[in-house]
C-alpha positions as CSV (number, residue, x, y, z in Angstrom):
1,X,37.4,-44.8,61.7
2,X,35.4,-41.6,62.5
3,X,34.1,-39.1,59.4
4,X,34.0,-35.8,60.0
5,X,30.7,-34.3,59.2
6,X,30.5,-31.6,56.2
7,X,29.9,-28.3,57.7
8,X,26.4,-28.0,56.6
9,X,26.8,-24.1,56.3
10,X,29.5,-23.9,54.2
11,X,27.0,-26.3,51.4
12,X,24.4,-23.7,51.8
13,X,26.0,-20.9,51.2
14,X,23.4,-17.9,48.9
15,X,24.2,-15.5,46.5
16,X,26.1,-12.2,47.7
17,X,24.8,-8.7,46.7
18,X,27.5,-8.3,44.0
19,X,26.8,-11.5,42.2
20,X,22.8,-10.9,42.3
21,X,23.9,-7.2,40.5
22,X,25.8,-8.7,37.8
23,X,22.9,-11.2,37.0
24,X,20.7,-8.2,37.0
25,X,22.8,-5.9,35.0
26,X,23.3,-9.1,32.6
27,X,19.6,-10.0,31.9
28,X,19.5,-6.1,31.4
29,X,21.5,-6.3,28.8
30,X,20.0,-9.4,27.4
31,X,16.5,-8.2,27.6
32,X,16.9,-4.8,26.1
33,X,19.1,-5.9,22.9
34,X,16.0,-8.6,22.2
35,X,13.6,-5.8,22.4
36,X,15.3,-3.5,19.8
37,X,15.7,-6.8,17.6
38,X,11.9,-7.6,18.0
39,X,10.8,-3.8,17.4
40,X,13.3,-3.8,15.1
41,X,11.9,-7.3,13.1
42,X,8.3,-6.2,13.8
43,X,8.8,-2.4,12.4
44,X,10.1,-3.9,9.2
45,X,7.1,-7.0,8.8
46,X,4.9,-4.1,9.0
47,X,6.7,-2.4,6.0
48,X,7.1,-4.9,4.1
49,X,3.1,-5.7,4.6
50,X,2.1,-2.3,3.6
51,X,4.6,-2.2,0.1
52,X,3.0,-5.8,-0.2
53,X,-0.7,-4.5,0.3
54,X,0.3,-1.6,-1.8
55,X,1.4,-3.6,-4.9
56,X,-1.5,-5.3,-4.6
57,X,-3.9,-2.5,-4.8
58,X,-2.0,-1.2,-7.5
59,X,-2.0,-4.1,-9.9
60,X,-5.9,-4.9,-9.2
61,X,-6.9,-1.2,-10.0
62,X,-5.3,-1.8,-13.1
63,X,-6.3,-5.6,-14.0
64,X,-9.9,-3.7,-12.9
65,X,-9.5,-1.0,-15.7
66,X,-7.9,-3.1,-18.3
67,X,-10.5,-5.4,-18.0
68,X,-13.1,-2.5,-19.2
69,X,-10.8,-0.8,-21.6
70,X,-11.7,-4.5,-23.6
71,X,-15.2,-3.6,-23.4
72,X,-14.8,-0.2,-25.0
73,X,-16.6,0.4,-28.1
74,X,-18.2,-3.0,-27.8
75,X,-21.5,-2.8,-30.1
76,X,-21.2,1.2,-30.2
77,X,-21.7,2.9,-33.2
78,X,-21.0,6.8,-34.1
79,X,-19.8,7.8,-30.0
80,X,-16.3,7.6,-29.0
81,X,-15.4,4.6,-27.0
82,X,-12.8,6.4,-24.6
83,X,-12.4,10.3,-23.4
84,X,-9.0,11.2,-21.7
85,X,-9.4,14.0,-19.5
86,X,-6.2,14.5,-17.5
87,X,-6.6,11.6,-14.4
88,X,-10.0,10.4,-16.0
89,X,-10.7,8.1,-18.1
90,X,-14.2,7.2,-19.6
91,X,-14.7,4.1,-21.1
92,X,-18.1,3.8,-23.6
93,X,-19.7,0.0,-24.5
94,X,-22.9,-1.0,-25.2
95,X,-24.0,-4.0,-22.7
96,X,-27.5,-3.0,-21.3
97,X,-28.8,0.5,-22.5
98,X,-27.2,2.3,-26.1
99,X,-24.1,3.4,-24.2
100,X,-23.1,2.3,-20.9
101,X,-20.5,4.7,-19.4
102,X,-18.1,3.5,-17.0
103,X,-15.2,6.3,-15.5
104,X,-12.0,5.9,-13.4
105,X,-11.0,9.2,-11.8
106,X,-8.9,10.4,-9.1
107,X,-11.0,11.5,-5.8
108,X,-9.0,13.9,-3.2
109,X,-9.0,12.5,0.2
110,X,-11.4,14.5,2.7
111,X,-10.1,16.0,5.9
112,X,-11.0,12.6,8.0
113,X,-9.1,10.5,5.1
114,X,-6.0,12.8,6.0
115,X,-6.2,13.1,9.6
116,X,-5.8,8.7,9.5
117,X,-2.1,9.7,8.0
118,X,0.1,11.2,10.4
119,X,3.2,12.5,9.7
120,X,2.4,13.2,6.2
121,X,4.6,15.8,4.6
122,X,2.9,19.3,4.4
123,X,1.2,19.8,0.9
124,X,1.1,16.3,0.0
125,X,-2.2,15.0,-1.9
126,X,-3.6,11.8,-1.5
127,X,-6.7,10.4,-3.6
128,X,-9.0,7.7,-4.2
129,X,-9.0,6.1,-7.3
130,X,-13.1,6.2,-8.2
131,X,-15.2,4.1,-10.2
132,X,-18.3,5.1,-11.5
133,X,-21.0,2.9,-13.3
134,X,-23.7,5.1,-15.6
135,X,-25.0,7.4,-13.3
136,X,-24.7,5.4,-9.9
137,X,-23.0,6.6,-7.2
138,X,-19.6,6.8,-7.6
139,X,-17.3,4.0,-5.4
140,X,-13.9,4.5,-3.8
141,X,-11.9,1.7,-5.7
142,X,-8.3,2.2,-4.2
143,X,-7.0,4.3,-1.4
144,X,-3.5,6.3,-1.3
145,X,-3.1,6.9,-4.2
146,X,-0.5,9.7,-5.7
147,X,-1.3,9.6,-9.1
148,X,-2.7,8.2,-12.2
149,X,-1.9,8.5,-16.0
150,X,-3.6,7.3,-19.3
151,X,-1.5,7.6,-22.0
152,X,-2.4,6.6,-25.7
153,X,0.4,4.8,-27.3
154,X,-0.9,3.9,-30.8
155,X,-4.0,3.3,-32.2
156,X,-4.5,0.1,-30.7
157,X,-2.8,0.4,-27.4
158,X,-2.7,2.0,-24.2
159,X,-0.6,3.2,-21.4
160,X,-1.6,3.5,-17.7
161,X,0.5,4.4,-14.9
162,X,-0.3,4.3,-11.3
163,X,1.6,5.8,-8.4
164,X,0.4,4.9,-4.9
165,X,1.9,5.3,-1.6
166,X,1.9,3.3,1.8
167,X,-0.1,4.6,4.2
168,X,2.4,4.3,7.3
169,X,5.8,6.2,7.7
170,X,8.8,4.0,7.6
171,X,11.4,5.5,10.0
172,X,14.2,3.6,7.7
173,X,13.3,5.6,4.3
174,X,14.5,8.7,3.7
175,X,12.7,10.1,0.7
176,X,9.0,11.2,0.7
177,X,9.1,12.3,4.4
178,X,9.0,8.6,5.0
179,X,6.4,6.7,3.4
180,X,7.2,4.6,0.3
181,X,5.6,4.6,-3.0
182,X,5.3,2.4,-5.6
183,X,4.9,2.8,-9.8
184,X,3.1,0.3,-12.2
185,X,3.2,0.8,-15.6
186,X,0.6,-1.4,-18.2
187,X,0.1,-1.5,-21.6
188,X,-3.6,-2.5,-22.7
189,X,-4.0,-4.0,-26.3
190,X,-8.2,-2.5,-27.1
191,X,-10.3,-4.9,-28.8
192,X,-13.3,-3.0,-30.5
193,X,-11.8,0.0,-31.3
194,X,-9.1,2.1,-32.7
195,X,-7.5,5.8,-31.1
């Protein structure tokens, strides 16, 4: 009995020009909804990094100045362990000359510090929050910062409140032109001293 051979050209048959379109248009598709759900995940990581990075400025400024409101009025006699003057705060101890000085104070940003934020909302301040030892030169502690607040609550304890803001607009927020902020509140029980 004789087999008829397979027509060899009918097994090798390609694609037609209509089936290679709908591939095309299909992998279009596919491709461009993964890129809007990878900018889409990588635009929110980076938001949630800056709020992170943000809290975490925010809380070590303050561990940073609660740590030296403990030393106020350590081994001073007849000055005033702390002055209040609106967003400064000076802090007075004795440790290594009759009265060490130590000050926390708001800094504006300079025109180069502003130009690294675009986008920010016309009129908007920014600061640095500044720590200054005696009389050395003054440091940059903190960067976007909004505001800062000392506040005495009795005569034992105190009250700071720090506002800072992220320093990249988040096209998801509405409020603020964009860029989210952050409060922290802290009470500080003082040690050597009474307000």
């Amino acid at each position: 009995m004789l087999r008829a051979k397979p027509n060899i050209m009918k097994s090798c048959r390609g694609f037609t020009i209509l089936e290679v379109m709908i591939a095309a248009l299909i992998t279009g598709i596919l491709a461009t909804a993964s890129f809007r759900f990878y900018t889409t995940m990588h635009n929110q990581t980076e938001t949630q990094y800056e709020v992170s990075e943000l809290q975490h400025q925010c809380r070590a400024s303050v561990h940073e100045i609660k740590k030296t409101l403990r030393l106020a009025g350590f081994k001073l006699i007849g000055h005033p362990a702390i002055e209040i003057n609106f967003d400064t705060l000076a802090i007075y101890f004795s440790e290594t000359q009759p009265v060490d000085t130590i000050k926390y104070f708001l800094q504006e940003f300079s025109d180069y510090d502003y130009y690294r934020v675009p986008n920010l909302p016309v009129g908007q301040q920014l600061f640095k929050l500044v720590k200054q030892h005696n009389s050395q030169v003054p440091e940059a502690y903190t960067d976007f910062i909004r505001d800062i607040e000392f506040e005495k609550i009795d005569s034992r304890t105190m009250q700071i409140t720090i506002v800072g803001q992220v320093s990249m607009q988040d096209d998801t927020f509405e409020e603020n032109g964009g860029f989210r902020t952050w409060t922290l509140d802290e009470q500080v029980s003082l040690r050597n001293v009474s307000l």
